[in-house]
C-alpha positions in Angstrom: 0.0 0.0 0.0 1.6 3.3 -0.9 2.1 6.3 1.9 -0.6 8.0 0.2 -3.1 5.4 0.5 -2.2 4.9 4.0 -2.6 8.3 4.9 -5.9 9.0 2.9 -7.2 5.3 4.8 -6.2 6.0 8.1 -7.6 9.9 7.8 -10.9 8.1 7.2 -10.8 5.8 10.1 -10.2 8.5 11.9 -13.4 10.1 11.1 -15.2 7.3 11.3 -14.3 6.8 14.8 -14.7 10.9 16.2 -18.2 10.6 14.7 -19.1 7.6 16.4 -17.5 8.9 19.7 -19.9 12.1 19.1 -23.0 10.0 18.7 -23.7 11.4 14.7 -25.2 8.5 12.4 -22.4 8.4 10.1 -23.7 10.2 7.1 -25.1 7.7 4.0 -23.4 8.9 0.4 -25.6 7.8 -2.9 -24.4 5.5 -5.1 -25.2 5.8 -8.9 -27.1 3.5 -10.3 -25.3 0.1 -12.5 -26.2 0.2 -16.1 -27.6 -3.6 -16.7 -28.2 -5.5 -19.2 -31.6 -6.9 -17.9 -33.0 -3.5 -16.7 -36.0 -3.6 -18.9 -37.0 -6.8 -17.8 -36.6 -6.4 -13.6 -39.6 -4.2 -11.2 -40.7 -1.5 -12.5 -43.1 0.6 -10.7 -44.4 3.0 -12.9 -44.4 4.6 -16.8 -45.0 7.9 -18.2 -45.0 9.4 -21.7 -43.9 13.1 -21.9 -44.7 13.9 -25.4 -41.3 12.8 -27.1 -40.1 9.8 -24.8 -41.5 7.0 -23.1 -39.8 6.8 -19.4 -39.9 4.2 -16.7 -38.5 3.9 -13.3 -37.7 0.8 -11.0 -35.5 -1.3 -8.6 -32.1 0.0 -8.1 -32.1 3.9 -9.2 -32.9 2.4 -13.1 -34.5 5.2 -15.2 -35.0 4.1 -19.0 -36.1 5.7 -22.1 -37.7 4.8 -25.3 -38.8 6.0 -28.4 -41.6 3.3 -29.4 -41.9 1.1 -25.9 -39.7 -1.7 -28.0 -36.2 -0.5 -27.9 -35.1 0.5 -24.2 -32.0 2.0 -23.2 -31.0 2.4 -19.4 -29.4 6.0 -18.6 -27.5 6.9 -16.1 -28.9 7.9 -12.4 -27.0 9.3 -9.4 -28.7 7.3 -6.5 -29.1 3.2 -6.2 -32.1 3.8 -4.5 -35.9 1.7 -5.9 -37.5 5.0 -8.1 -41.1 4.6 -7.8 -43.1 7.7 -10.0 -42.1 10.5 -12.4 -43.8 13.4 -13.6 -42.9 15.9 -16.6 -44.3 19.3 -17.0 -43.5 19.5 -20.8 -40.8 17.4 -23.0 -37.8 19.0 -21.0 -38.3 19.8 -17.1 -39.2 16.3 -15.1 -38.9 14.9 -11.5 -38.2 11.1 -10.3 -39.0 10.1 -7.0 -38.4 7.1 -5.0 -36.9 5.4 -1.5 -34.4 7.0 1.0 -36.9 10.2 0.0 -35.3 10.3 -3.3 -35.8 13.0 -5.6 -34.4 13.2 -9.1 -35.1 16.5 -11.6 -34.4 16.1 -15.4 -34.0 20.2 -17.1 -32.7 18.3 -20.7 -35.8 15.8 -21.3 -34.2 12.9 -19.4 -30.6 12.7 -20.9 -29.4 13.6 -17.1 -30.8 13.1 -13.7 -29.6 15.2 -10.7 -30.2 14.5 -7.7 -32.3 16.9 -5.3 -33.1 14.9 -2.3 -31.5 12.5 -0.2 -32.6 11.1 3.0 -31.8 7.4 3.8 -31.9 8.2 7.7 -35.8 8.8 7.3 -36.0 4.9 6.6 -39.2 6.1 3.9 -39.8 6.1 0.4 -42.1 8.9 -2.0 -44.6 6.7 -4.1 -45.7 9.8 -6.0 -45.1 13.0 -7.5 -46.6 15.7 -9.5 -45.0 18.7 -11.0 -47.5 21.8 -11.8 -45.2 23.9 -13.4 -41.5 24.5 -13.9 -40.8 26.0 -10.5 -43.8 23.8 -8.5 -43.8 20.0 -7.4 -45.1 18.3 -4.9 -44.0 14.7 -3.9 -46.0 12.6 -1.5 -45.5 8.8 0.1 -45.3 6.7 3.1 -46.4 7.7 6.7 -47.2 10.8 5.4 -44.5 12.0 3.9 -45.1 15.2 2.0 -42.4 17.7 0.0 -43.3 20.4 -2.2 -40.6 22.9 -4.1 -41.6 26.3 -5.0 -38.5 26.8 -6.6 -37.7 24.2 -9.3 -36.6 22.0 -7.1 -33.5 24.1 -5.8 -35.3 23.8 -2.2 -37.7 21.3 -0.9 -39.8 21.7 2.3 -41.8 19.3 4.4 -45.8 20.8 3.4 -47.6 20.7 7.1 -51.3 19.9 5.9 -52.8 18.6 9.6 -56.3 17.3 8.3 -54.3 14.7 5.9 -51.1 14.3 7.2 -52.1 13.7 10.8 -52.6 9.6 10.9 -49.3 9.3 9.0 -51.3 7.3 6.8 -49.8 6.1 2.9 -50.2 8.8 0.3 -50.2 6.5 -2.8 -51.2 8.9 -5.6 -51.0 13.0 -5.9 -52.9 14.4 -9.6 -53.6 17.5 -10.7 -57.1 17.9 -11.3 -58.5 20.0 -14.1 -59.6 22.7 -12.3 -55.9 23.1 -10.8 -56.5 21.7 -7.4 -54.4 19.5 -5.7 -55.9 15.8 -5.0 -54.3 12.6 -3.2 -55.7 9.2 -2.1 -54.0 6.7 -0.1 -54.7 3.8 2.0 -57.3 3.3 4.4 -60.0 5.9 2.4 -57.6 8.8 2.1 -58.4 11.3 0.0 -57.5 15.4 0.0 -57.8 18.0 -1.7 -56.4 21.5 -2.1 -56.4 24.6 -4.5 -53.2 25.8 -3.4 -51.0 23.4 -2.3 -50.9 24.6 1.0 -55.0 24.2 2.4 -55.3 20.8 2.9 -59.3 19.2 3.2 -59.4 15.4 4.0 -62.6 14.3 2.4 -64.9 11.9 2.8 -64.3 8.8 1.0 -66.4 6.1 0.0 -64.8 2.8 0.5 -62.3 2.5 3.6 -59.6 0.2 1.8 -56.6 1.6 0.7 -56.6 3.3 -2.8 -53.5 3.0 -5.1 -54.3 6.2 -7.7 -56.2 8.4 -9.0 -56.8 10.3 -12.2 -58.6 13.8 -13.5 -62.7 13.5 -14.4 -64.3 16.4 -15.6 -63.4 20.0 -14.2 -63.7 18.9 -10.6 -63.6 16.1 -10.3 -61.6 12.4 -10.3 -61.8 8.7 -10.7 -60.0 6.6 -7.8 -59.4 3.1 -8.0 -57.7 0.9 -5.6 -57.8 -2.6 -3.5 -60.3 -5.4 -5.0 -61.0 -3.6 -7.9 -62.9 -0.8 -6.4 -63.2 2.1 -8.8 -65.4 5.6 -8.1 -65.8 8.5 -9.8 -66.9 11.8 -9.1 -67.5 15.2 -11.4 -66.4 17.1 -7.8 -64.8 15.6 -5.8 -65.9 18.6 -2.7 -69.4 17.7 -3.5 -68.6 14.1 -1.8 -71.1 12.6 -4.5 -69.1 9.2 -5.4 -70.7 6.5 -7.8 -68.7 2.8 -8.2 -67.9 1.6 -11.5 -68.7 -2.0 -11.7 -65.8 -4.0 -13.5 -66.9 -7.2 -12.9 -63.5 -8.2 -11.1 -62.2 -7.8 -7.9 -58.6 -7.4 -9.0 -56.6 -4.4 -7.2 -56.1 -1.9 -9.6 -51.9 0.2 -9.2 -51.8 2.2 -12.2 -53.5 3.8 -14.4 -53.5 6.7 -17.4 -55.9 8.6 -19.8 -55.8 8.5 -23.5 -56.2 11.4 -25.6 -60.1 10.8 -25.7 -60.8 11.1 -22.4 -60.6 7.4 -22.1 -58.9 6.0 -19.0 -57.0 2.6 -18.6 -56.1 1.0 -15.2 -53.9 -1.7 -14.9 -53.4 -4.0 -11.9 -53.4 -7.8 -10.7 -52.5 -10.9 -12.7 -51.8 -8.3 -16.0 -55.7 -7.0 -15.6 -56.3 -4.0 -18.6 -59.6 -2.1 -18.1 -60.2 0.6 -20.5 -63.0 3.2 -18.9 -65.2 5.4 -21.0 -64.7 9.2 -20.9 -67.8 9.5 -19.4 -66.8 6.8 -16.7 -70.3 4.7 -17.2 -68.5 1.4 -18.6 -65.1 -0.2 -17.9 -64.2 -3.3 -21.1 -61.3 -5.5 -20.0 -58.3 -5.8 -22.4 -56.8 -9.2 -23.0 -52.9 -8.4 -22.1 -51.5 -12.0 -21.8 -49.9 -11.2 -18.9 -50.0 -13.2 -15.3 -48.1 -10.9 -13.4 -49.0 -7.8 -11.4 -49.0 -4.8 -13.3 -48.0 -1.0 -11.6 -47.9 1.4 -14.7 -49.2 2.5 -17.8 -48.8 4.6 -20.3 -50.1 5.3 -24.4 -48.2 5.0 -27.3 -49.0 5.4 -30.8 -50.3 1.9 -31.7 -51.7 0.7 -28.2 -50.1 0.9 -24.9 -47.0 0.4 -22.4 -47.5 -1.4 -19.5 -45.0 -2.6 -16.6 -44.7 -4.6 -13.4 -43.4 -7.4 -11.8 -41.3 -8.5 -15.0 -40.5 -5.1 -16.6 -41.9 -3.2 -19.2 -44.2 -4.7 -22.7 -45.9 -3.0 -25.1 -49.3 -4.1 -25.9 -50.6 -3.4 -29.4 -54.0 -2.7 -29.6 -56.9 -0.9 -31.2 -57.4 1.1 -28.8 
């Protein structure tokens, strides 16, 4: 071992041992994700299209990008940590989130990935974010873990919200509903809803299981969808005036997206596909030929892009 080594190994040591004679958690330092071979074929949680590019997130910090959900290419991520949502405002400016309260931002359309947030000593994860604008985001998640960044991102601050965040319940899902509001539903019946980001009003919710997402409906108002296939919709969702959408299955629904129509598709247990009218009064299951549990979805020109369990497929259908 040369002198230099020595000295630079035995400096650390050091350290090591004043911090844990101080009592200070020695700090935890990210580690960038491995480019694999196999990435489009391991967990992956969720799916997005942002106008130009298809991008997923998964196990181990993998973010990957496609033009056509065929070809897949891996690129490269600052943190190791499971990524578990994305949101884009426009083809350019987009945020990542994930465990150790990871956050990622994107300014060039994905090429890069910075990271923003880094908390590994919290022992929690963010299982969804939504980005409003170029300077606003909010990022929600486990126990009630809530962030929000006025500022593109350059700061982010714990949001206080009492009437939602009190239980420390999940937050599974935050949306941006058409009006502009705020909305986010979680497990045991959460649901809440702001117009500012900062007023928080837990609503009334009408089933008491856990719901895994939720998408826009109308000007006001949203369709939920969650444990044993329980989906509701709403044209306000302050009204509390809920009606359930009979599927005629009583898979749990994780992910879900609209189409251009208006139409929505939720995905979910043992590769279930529902595709839901724009006016939310049927849902028609969509043979995917999958067995495995499905998290995300998103459309592509010729049918859609799902993943899960097993990575990412492209279903082609006539949609």
């Amino acid at each position: 071992m040369s002198s230099l080594l020595r000295r630079a190994l035995l400096a650390s040591l050091a350290l090591i041992a004043l911090t844990t004679a101080a009592g200070l958690p020695a700090q935890v330092q990210p580690r960038p994700s491995e480019i694999m071979p196999r990435a489009a074929q391991g967990l992956t949680l969720s799916v997005v299209n942002n106008g130009k590019h298809l991008f997923t997130v998964g196990e181990r910090g993998q973010i990957l990008a496609s033009n056509d959900g065929l070809a897949w290419a891996q690129v490269a991520v600052p943190v190791r940590a499971t990524l578990t949502a994305l949101s884009f405002v426009d083809d350019e400016i987009g945020w990542a989130v994930g465990h150790d309260a990871a956050i990622l931002k994107t300014e060039d359309g994905g090429k890069s990935w910075m990271l923003q947030n880094f908390e590994p000593e919290k022992e929690t994860a963010f299982l969804s974010v939504v980005a409003t604008d170029r300077n606003h985001a909010y990022a929600v998640g486990a126990f009630g873990l809530f962030y929000a960044t006025r500022d593109g991102g350059i700061s982010w601050a714990e949001v206080a919200a009492p009437p939602i965040r009190e239980e420390e319940l999940y937050f599974h899902s935050i949306v941006k509903l058409n009006d502009g509001s705020l909305f986010i539903a979680g497990e045991t019946g959460m649901l809440g809803v702001s117009a500012d980001g900062g007023r928080w009003q837990r609503l009334k919710s009408p089933y008491q299981g856990s719901w895994f997402g939720a998408l826009p409906h109308g000007r006001k108002g949203a369709l939920i969808y969650g444990l044993r296939g329980n989906v509701y919709l709403s044209d306000d969702v302050r009204g509390g005036r809920w009606r359930k959408l009979d599927l005629g299955s009583e898979a749990s629904l994780f992910g879900g997206s609209l189409l251009d129509d208006g139409r929505a598709v939720l995905v979910g247990l043992s590769g279930a596909v529902f595709v839901v009218d724009a006016a939310g009064n049927k849902a028609e299951p969509l043979r995917s030929g999958l067995s495995y549990s499905l998290c995300g979805v998103a459309p592509v020109k010729g049918g859609l892009v799902v993943v899960g369990d097993y990575g990412i497929k492209r279903l082609d259908a006539a949609l």
